[in-house]
N, C-alpha and C positions, 0 to 999 in steps of 0.2 A: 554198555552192553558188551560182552565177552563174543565173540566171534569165532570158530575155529578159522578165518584167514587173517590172523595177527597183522596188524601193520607196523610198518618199522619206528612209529615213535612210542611203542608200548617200550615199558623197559624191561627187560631180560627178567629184572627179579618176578615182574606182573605175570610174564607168559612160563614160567616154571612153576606158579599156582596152579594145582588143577582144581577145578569147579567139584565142586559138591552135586550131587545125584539132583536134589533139588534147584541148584544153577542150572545144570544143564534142561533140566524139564521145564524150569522160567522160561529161558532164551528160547526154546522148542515154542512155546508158547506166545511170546512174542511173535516170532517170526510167522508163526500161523494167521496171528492177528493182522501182520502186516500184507499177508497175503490174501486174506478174507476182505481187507477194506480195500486193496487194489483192483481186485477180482469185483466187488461191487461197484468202485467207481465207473473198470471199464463195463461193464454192467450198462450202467447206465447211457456213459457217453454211448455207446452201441446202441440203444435203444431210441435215442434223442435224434441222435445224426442221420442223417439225410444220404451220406455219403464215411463209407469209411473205409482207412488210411488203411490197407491190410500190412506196409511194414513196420508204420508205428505199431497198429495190432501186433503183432508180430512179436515184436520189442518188448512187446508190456507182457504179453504171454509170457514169453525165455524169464522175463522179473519175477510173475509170478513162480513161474515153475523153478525158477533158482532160491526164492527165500521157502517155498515150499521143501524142496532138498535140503537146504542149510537145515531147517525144523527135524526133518528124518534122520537127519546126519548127527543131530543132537541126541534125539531120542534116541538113537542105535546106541552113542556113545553111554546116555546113562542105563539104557538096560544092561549094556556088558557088565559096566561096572555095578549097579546092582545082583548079577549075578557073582561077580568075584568076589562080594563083600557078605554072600551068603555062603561060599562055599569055605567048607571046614578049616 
């Protein structure tokens, strides 16, 4: 999966690709997914538990709300470019 925070063993030629409108709307997609099933899991631990950790809580929120951003960060980026690929 393509990431906008490249790590340093991608190679140069891989990160000078840019994604296609529909890449970027997969990986948006993904990332929602990954954030739907975290959000469900702590879901449930929360509902099970007896006692709970408010800064693992915490923790797993920021995750959620970070692959959440990475997903808008996507989408922002293919609507632009959908708009520059309409314009004359």
């Amino acid at each position: 999966m393509r990431n906008f925070m490249n790590t340093a063993d991608q190679s140069s030629e891989a990160a000078c690709v840019d994604p296609s409108i529909h890449d970027l709307l997969n990986e948006a997609t993904e990332w929602l997914q990954y954030s739907r099933g975290v959000t469900a899991t702590l879901s449930d631990l929360v509902h099970e538990a007896d006692v709970v950790d408010c800064k693992q809580m915490s923790m797993s929120l920021d995750a959620v709300a970070a692959m959440t951003q990475a997903a808008l960060h996507l989408v922002n980026e293919a609507h632009v470019r959908w708009h520059v690929a309409q314009s004359p």
